[in-house]
PDB file of N, CA, C and O in Angstrom:
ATOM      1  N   UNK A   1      -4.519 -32.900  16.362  1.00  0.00           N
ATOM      2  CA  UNK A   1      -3.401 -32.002  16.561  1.00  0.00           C
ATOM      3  C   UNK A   1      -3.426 -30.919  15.484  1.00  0.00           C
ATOM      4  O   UNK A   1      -3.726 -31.088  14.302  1.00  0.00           O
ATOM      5  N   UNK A   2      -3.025 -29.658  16.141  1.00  0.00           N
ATOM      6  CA  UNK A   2      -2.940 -28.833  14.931  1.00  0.00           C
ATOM      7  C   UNK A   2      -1.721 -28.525  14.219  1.00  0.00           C
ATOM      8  O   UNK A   2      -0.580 -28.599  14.675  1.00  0.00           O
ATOM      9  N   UNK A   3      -2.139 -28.104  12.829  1.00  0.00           N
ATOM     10  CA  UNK A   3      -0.880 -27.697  11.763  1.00  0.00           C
ATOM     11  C   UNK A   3      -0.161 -26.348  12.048  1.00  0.00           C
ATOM     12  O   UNK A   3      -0.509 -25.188  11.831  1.00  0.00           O
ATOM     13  N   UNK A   4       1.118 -26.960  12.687  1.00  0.00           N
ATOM     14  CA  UNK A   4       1.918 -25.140  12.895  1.00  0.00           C
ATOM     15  C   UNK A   4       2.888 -25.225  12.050  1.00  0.00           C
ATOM     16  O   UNK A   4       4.064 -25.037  12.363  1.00  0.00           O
ATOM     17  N   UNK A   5       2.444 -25.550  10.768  1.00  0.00           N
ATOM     18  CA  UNK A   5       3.139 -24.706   9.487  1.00  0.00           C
ATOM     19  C   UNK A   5       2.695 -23.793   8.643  1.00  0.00           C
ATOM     20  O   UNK A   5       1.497 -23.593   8.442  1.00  0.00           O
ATOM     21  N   UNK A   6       3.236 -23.435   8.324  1.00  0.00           N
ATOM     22  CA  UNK A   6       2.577 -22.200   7.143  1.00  0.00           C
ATOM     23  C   UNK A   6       3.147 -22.116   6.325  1.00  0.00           C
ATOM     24  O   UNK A   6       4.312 -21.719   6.358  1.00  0.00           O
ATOM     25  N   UNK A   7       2.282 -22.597   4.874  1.00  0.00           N
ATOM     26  CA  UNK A   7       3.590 -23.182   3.887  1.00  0.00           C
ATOM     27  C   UNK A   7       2.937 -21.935   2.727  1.00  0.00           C
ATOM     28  O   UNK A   7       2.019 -21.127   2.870  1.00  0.00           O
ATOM     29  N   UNK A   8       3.978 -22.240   1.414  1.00  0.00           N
ATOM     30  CA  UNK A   8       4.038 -21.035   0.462  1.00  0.00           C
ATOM     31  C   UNK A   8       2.425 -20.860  -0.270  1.00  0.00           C
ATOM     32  O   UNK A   8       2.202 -19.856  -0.946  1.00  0.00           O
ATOM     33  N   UNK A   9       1.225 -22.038  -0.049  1.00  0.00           N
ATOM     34  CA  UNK A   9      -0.204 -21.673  -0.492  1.00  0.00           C
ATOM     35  C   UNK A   9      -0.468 -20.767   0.864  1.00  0.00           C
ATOM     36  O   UNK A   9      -0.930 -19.629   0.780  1.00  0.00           O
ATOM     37  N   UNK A  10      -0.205 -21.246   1.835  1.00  0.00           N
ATOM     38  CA  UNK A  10      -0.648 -20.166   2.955  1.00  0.00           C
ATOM     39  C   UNK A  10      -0.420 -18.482   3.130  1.00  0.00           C
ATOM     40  O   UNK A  10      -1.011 -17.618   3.778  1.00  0.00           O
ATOM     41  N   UNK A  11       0.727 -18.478   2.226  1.00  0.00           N
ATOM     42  CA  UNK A  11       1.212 -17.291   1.723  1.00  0.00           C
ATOM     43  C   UNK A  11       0.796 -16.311   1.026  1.00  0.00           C
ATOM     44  O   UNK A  11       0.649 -15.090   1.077  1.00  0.00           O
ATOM     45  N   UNK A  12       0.623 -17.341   0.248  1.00  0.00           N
ATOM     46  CA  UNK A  12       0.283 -16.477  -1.317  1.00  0.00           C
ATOM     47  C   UNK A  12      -1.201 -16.431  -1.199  1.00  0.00           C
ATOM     48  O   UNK A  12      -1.805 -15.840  -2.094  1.00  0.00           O
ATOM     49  N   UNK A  13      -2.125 -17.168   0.139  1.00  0.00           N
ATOM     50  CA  UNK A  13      -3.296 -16.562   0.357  1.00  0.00           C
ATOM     51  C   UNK A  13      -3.167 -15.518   1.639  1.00  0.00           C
ATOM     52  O   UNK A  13      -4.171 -14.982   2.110  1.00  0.00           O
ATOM     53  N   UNK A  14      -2.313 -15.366   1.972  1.00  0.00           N
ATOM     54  CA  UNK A  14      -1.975 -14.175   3.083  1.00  0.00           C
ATOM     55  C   UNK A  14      -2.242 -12.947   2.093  1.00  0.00           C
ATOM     56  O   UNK A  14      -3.151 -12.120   2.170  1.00  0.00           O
ATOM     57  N   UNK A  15      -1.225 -13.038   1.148  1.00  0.00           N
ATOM     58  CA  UNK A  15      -1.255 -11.550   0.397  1.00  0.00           C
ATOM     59  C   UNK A  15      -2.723 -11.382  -0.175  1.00  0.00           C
ATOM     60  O   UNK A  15      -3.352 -10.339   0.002  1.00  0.00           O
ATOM     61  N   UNK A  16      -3.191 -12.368  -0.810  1.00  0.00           N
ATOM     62  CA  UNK A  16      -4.352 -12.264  -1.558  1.00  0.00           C
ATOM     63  C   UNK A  16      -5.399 -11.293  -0.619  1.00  0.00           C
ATOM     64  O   UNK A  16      -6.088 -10.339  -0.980  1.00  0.00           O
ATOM     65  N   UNK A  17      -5.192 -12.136   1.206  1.00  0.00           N
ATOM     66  CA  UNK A  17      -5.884 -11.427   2.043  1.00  0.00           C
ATOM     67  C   UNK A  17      -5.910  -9.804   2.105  1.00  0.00           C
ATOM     68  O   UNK A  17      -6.908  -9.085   2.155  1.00  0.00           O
ATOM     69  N   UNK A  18      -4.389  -9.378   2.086  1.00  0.00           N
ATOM     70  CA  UNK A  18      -4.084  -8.159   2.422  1.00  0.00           C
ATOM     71  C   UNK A  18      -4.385  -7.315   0.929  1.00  0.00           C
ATOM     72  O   UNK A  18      -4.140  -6.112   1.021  1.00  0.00           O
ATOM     73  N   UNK A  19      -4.984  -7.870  -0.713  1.00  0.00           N
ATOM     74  CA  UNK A  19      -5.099  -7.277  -1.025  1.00  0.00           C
ATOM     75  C   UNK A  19      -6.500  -6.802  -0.971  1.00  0.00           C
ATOM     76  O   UNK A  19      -7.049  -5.736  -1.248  1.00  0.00           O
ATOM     77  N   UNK A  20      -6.867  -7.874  -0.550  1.00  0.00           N
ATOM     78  CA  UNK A  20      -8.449  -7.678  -0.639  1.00  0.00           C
ATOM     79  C   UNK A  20      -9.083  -6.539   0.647  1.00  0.00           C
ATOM     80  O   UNK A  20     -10.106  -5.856   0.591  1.00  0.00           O
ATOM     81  N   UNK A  21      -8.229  -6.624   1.594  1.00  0.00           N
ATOM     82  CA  UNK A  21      -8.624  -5.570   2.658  1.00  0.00           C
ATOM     83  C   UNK A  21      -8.244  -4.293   2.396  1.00  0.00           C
ATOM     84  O   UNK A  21      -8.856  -3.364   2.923  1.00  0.00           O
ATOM     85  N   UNK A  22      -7.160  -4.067   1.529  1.00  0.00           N
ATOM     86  CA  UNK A  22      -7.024  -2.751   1.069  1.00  0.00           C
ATOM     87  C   UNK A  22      -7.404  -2.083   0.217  1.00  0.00           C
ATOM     88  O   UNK A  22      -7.054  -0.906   0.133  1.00  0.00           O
ATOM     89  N   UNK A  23      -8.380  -2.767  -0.811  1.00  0.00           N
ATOM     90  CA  UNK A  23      -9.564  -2.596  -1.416  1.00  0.00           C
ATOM     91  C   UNK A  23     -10.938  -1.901  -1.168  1.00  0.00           C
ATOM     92  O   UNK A  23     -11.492  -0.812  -1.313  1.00  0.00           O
ATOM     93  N   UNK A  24     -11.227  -3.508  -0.585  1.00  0.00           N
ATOM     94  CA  UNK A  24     -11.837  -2.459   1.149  1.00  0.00           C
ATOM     95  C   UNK A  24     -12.035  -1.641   1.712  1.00  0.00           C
ATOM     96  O   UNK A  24     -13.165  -1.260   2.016  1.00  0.00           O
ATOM     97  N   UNK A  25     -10.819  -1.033   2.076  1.00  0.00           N
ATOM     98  CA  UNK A  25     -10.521  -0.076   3.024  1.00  0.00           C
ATOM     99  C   UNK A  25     -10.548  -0.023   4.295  1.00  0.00           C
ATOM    100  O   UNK A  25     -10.829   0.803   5.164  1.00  0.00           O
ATOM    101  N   UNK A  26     -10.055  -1.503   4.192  1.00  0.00           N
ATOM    102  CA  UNK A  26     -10.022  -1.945   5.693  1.00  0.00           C
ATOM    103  C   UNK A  26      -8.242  -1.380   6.671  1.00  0.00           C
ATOM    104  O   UNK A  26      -7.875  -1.844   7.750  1.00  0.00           O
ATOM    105  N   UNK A  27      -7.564  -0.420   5.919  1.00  0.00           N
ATOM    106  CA  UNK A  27      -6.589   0.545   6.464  1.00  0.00           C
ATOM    107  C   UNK A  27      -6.680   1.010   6.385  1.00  0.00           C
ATOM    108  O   UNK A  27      -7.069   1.464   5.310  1.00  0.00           O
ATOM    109  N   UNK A  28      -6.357   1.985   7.940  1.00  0.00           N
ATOM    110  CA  UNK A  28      -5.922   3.676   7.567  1.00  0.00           C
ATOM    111  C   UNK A  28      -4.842   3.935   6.538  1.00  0.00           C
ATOM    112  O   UNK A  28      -3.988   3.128   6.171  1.00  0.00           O
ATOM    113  N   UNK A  29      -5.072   5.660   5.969  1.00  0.00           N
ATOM    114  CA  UNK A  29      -3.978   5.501   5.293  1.00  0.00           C
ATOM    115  C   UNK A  29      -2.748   5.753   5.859  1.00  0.00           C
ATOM    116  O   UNK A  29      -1.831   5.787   5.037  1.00  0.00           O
ATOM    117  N   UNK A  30      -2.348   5.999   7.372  1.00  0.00           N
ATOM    118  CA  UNK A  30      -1.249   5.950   7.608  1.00  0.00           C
ATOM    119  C   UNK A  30      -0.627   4.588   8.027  1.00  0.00           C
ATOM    120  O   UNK A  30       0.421   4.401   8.645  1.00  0.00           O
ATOM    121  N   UNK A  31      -1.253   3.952   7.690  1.00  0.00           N
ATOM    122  CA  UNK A  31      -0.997   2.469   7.654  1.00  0.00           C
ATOM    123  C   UNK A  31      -0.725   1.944   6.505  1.00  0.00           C
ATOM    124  O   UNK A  31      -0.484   0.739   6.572  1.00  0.00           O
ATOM    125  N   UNK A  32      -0.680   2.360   5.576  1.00  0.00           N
ATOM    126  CA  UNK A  32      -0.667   1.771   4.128  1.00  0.00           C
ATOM    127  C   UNK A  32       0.666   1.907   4.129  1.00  0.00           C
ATOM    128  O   UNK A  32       1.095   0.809   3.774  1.00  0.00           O
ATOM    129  N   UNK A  33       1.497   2.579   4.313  1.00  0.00           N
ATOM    130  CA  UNK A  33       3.006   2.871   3.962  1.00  0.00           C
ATOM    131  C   UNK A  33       3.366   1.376   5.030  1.00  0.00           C
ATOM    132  O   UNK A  33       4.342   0.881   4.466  1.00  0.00           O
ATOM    133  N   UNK A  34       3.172   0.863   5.737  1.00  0.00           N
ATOM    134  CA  UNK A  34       3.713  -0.211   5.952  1.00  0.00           C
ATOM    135  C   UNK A  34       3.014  -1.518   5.599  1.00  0.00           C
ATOM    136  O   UNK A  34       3.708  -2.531   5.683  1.00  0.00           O
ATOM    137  N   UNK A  35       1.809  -1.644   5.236  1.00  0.00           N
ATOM    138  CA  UNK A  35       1.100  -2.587   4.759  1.00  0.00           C
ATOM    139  C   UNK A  35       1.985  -2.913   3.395  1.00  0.00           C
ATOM    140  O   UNK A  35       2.615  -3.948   3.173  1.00  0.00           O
ATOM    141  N   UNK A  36       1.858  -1.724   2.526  1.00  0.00           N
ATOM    142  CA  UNK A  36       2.141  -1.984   1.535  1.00  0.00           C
ATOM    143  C   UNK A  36       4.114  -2.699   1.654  1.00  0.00           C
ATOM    144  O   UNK A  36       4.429  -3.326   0.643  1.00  0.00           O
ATOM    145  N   UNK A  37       5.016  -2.619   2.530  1.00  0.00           N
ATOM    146  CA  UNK A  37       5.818  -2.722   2.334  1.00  0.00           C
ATOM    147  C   UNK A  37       6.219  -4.393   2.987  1.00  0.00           C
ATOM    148  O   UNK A  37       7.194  -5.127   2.827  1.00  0.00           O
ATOM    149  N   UNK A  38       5.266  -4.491   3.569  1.00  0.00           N
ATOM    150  CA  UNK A  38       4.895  -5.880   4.051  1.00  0.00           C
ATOM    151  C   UNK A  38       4.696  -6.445   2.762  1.00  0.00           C
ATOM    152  O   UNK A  38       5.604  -7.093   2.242  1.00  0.00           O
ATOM    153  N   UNK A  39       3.341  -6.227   2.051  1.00  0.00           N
ATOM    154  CA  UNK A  39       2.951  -6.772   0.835  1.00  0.00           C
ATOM    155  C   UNK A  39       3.617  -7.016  -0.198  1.00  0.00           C
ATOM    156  O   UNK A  39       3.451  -7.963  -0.968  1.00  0.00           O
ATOM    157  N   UNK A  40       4.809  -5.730  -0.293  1.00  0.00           N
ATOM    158  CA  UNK A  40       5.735  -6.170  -1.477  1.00  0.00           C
ATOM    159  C   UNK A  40       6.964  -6.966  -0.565  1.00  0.00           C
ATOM    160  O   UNK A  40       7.459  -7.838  -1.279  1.00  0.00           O
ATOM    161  N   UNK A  41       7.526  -6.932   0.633  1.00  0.00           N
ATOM    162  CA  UNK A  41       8.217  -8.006   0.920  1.00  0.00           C
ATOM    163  C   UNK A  41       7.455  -9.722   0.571  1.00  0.00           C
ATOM    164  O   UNK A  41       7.916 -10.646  -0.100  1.00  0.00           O
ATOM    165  N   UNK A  42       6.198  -9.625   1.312  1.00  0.00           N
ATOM    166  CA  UNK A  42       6.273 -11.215   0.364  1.00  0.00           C
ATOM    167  C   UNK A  42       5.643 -11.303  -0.980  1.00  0.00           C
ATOM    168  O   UNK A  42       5.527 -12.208  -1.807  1.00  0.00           O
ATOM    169  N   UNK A  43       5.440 -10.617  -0.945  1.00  0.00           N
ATOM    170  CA  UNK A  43       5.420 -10.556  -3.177  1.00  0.00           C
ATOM    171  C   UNK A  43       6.546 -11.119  -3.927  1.00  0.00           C
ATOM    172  O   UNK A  43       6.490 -11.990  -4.794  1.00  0.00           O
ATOM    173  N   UNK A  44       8.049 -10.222  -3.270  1.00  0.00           N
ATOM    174  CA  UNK A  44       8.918 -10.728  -3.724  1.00  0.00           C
ATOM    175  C   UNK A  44       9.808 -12.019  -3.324  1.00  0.00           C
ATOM    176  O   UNK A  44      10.634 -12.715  -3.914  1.00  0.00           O
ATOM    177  N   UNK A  45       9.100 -11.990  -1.732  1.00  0.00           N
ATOM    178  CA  UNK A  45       9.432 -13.944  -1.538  1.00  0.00           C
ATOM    179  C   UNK A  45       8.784 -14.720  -2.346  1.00  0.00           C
ATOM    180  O   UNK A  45       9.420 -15.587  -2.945  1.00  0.00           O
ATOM    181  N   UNK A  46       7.430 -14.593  -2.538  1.00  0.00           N
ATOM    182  CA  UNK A  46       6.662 -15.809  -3.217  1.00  0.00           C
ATOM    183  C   UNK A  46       7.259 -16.058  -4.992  1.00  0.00           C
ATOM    184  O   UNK A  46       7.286 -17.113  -5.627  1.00  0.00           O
ATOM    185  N   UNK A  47       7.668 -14.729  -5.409  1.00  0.00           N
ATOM    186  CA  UNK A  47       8.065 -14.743  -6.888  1.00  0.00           C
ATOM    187  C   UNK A  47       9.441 -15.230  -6.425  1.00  0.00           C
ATOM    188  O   UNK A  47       9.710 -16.219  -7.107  1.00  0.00           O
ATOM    189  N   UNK A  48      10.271 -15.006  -5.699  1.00  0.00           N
ATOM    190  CA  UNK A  48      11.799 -16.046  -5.180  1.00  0.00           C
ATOM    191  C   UNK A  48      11.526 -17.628  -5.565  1.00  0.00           C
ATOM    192  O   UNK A  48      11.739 -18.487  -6.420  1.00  0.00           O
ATOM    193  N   UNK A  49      10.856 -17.354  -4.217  1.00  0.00           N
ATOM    194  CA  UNK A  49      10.425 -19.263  -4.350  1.00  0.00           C
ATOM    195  C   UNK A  49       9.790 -19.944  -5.852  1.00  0.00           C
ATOM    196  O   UNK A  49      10.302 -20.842  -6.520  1.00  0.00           O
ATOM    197  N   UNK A  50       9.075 -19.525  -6.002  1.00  0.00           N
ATOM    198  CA  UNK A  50       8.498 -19.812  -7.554  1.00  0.00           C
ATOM    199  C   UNK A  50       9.384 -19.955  -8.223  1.00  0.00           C
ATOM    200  O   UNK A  50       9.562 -21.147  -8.474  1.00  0.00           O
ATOM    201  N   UNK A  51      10.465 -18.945  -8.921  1.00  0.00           N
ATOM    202  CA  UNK A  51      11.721 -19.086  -9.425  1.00  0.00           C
ATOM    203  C   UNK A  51      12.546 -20.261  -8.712  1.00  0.00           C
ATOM    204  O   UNK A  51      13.222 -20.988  -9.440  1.00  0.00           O
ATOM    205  N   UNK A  52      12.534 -20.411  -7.796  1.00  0.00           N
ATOM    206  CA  UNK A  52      13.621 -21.064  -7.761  1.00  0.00           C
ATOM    207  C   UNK A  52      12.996 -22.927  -7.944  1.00  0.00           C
ATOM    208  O   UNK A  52      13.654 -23.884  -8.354  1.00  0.00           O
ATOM    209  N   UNK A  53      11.775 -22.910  -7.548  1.00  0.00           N
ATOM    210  CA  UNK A  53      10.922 -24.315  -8.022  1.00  0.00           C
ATOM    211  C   UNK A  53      11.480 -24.543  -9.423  1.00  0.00           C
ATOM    212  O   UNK A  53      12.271 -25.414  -9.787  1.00  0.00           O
ATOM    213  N   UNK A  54      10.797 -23.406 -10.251  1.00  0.00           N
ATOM    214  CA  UNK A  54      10.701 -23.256 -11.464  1.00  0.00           C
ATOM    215  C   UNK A  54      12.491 -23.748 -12.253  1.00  0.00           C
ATOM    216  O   UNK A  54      12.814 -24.249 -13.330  1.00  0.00           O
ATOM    217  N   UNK A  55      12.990 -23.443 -11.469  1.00  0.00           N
ATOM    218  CA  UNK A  55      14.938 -23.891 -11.944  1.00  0.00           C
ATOM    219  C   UNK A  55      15.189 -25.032 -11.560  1.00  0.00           C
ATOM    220  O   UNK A  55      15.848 -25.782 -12.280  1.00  0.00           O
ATOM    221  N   UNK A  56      14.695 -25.453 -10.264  1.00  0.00           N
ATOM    222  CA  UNK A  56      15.129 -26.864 -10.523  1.00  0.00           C
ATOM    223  C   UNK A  56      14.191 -28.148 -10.807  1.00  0.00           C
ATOM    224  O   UNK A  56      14.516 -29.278 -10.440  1.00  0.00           O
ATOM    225  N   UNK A  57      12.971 -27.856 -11.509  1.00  0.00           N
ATOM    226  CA  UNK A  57      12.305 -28.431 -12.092  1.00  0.00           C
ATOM    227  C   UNK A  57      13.003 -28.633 -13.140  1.00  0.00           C
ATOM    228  O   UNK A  57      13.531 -29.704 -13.441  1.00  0.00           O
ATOM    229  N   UNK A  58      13.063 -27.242 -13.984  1.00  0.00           N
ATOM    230  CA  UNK A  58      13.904 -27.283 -15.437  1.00  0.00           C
ATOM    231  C   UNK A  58      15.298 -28.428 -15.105  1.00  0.00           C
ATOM    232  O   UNK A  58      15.752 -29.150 -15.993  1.00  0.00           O
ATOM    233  N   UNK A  59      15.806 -28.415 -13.757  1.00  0.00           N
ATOM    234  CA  UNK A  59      17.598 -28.897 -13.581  1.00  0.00           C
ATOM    235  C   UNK A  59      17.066 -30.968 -13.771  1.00  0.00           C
ATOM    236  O   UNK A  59      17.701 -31.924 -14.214  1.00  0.00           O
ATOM    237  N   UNK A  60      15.807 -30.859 -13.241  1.00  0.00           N
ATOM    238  CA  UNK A  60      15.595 -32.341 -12.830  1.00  0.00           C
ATOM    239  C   UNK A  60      14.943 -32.708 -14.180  1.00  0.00           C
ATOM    240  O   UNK A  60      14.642 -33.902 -14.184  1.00  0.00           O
ATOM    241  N   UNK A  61      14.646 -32.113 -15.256  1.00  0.00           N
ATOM    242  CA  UNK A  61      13.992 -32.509 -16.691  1.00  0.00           C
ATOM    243  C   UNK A  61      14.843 -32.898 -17.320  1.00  0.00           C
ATOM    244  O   UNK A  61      14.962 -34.033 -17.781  1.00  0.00           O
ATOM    245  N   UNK A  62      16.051 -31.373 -17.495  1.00  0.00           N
ATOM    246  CA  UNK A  62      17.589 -31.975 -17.862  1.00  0.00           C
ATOM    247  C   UNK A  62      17.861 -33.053 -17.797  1.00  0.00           C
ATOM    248  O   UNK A  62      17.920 -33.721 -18.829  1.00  0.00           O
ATOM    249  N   UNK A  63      18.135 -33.629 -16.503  1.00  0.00           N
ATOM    250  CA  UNK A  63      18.886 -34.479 -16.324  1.00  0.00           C
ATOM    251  C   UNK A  63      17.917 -36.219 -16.247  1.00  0.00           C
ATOM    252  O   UNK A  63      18.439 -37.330 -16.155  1.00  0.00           O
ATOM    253  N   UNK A  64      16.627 -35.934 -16.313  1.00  0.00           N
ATOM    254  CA  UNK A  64      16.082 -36.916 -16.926  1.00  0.00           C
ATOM    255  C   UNK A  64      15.817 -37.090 -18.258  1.00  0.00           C
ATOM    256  O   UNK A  64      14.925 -37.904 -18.499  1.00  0.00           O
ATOM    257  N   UNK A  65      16.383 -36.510 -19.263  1.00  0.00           N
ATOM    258  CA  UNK A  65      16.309 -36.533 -20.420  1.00  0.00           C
ATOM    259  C   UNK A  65      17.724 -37.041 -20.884  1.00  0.00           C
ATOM    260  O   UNK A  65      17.796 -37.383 -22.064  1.00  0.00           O
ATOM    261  N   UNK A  66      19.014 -37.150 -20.007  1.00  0.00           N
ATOM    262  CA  UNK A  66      20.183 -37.410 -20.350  1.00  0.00           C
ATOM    263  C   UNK A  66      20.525 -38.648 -20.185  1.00  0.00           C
ATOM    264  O   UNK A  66      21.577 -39.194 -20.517  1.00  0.00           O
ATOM    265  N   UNK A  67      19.223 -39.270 -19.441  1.00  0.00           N
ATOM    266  CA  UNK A  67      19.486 -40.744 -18.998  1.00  0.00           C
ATOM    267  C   UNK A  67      19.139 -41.354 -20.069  1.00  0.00           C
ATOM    268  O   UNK A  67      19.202 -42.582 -20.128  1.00  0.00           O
TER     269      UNK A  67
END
């Protein structure tokens, strides 16, 4: 059976993809004005999520240190 998820490594190799094709030059440049706005939308999901791992890691250290 196949995997129909697409989780946050799948992501953060999505962008990796899209940077590497625009390197490339695998877009026109009237395509770049939306590539790129794609690219920084999940740029700034993946740095979301990270942050927010990153807080409640710190919340669950806390509170194993209080026990």
């Amino acid at each position: 059976m196949e995997n129909k998820e697409i989780t946050i490594a799948d992501l953060g190799l999505l962008k990796n993809i899209i940077d590497l094709a625009s390197t490339r030059g695998a877009f026109r440049a009237a395509e770049m004005s939306e590539i790129g706005a794609v690219y920084d939308k999940l740029t700034n999901f993946l740095e979301a999520v990270v942050a927010q791992a990153k807080a409640q890691e710190e919340i669950r250290a806390s509170n194993t240190q209080g026990e």
